[in-house]
N, C-alpha and C positions, 0 to 999 in steps of 0.2 A: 504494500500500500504506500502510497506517497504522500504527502505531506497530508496532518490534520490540523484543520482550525475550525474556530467556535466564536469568532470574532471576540475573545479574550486576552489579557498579556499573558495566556498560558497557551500560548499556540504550541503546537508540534509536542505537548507531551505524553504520548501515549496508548496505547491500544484502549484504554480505559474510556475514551473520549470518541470512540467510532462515531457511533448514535450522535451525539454533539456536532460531530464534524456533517455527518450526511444531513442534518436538520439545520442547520447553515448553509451549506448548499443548496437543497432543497428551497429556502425562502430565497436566494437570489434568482432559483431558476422561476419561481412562483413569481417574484416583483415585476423581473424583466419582459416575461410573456405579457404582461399588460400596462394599463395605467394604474398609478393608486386608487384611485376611484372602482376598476374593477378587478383589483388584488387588493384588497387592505391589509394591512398588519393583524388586523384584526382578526382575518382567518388563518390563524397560529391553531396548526390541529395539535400540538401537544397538553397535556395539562399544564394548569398555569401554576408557576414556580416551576415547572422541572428544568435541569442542565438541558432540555431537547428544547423546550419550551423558548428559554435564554437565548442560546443560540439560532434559534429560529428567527427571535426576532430581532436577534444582532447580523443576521442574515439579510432579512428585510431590509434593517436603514443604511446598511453597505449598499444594494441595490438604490435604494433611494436616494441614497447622497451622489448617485452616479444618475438621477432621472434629469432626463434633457442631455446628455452624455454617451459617451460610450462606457461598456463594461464589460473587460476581458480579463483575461489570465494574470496581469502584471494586478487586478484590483481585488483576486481572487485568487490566487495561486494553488490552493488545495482541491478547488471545483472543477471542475469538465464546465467550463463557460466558456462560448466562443468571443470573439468582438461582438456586443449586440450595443445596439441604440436604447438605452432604457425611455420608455415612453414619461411621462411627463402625467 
């Protein structure tokens, strides 16, 4: 496996943090397929409080702070994210 992050200063440490990492991922691939309006933050399928949950939604405002932008591999390094244009 290659790098994990969870939008934390605890990147890369660990097998312990797969689910973290794929649920970070997961919400940039969710942000960038649409606008906020029809992706909210708000549909974070984790429970609230969990490390999935967190990282979910530290996933989400990585994609968002990149809306009206591009956002690829150098903004997201752990994900399978191409160059996309996040919508606005």
């Amino acid at each position: 496996m290659g790098n994990l992050c969870f939008g934390s200063v605890y990147n890369n440490c660990g097998m312990a943090h797969v689910s973290d990492s794929k649920a970070f991922c997961k919400a940039i691939d969710f942000r960038v397929s649409g606008t906020a309006l029809e992706r909210p933050k708000a549909n974070n399928p984790f429970p609230v409080g969990s490390s999935e949950a967190i990282a979910w939604d530290n996933g989400w405002d990585k994609a968002q702070a990149s809306a009206g932008g591009v956002m690829g591999k150098a903004e997201a390094p752990c994900c399978a994210v191409g160059a996309n244009i996040v919508p606005v």
